[in-house]
N, C-alpha and C positions, 0 to 999 in steps of 0.2 A: 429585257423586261421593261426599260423606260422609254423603251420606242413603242413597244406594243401597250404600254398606258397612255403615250402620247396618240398615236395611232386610233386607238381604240375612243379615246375623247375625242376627236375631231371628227373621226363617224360621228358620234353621237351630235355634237354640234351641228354636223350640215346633215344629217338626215334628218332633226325635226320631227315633230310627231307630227302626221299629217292625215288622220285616219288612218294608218297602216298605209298609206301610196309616197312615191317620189316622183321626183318630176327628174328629168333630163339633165337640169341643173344642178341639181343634190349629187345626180350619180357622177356627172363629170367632175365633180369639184375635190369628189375623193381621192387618194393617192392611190394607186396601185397596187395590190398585195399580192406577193406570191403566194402560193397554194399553202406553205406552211404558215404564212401571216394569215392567210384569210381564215385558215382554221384556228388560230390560237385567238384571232377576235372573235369569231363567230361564240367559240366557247365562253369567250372572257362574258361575250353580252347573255349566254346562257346560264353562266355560273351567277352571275350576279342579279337575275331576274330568279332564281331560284331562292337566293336570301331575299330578296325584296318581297317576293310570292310569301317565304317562309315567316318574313315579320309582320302581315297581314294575316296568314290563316294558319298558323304553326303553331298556336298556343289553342286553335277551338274553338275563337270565336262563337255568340249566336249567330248564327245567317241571318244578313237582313240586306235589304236595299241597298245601302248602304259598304257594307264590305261586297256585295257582288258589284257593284260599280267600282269602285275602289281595283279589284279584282279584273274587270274589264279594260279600265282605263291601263293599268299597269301591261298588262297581253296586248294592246293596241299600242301603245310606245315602245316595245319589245319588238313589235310585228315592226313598226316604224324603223327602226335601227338595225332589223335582219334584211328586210326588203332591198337597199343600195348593196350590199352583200353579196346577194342573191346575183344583182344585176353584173354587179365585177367577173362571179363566177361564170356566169353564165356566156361571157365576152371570152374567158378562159379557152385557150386551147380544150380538146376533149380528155388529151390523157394526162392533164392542170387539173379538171374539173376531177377528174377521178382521185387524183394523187390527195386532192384538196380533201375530198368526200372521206378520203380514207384516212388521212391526218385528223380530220372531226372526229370520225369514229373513234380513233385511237385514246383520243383526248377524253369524251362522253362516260369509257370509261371510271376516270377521274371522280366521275359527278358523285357518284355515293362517298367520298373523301369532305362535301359540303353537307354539315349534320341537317340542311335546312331542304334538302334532297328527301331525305327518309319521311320528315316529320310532315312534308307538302303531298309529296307522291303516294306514301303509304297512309299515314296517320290523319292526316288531315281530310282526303280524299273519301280513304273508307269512314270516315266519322261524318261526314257530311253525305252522304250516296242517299243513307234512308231521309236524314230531315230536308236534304235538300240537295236533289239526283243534277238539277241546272249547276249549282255551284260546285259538286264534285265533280264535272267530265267538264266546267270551265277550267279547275285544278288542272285534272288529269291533260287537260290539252296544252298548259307545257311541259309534257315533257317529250312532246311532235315538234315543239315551237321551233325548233332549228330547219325545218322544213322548208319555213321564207328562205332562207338564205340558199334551198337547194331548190330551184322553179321544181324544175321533173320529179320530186317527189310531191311537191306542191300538186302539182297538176294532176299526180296518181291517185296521191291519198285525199285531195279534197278539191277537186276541180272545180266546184261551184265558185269554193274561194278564190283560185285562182283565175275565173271567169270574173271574178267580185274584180279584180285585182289588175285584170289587162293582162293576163301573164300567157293566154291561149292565143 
């Protein structure tokens, strides 16, 4: 566990928020993870983007400018820290990338074990849909957000982005 905390900060160190992109440098500068490392960070940075998500819009806030930027900026630092991730995987042998894909799966389950999971995805989401349908489907889009760190769903489920992104 004190490797994959050690692990897990030093992504966060050298990937940098950079609008959601890396550069060459960032990717290479990271260690290596095998497929069961790459899924237990990928989740750590999902687990912990869901409390962050959760202390911003898990009590109801009014929507305003404001907490949707807020909102923004957080999905954009997330997106920053999945994307070198993404790149590891994607360098992966193919049946690494699978093994990997399916160790995430296994883990995702987990996610309703973080009460900041229900109150974001469910509660937060559908309370905001009528007053403000922009900031519920920015909610609702993480809980895709692990997608960075998989290009080929990237590219399936939102290829603009991933056009945004260099990743076609």
């Amino acid at each position: 566990m004190k490797q994959l905390i050690i692990t897990v900060a030093l992504m966060v160190f050298f990937a940098g928020c950079n609008n959601g992109q890396t550069n060459k440098n960032q990717e290479k500068k990271m260690k290596k993870l095998n497929s069961l490392e790459w899924a237990e960070a990928v989740y750590a940075i999902y687990d912990d983007c869901i409390t962050e998500l959760d202390g911003l819009v898990g009590e109801k806030p009014e929507p305003d400018a404001a907490l949707k930027e807020k909102v923004e900026t957080l999905k954009a630092s997330v997106i920053s820290r999945l994307l070198p991730l993404g790149a590891m995987r994607a360098e992966m042998a193919e049946s690494d990338q699978k093994s990997a894909s399916a160790q995430l799966g296994s883990k995702m389950i987990g996610i309703s074990k973080n009460p900041g999971w229900g109150r974001t995805q469910n509660d937060a989401r559908i309370h905001y849909a009528k007053s403000d349908p922009g900031l519920a489907a920015l909610i609702a889009s993480f809980n895709i957000i692990t997608q960075y760190a998989q290009y080929e769903l990237l590219k399936k489920q939102e290829p603009a982005e991933a056009e945004r992104l260099g990743l076609n």
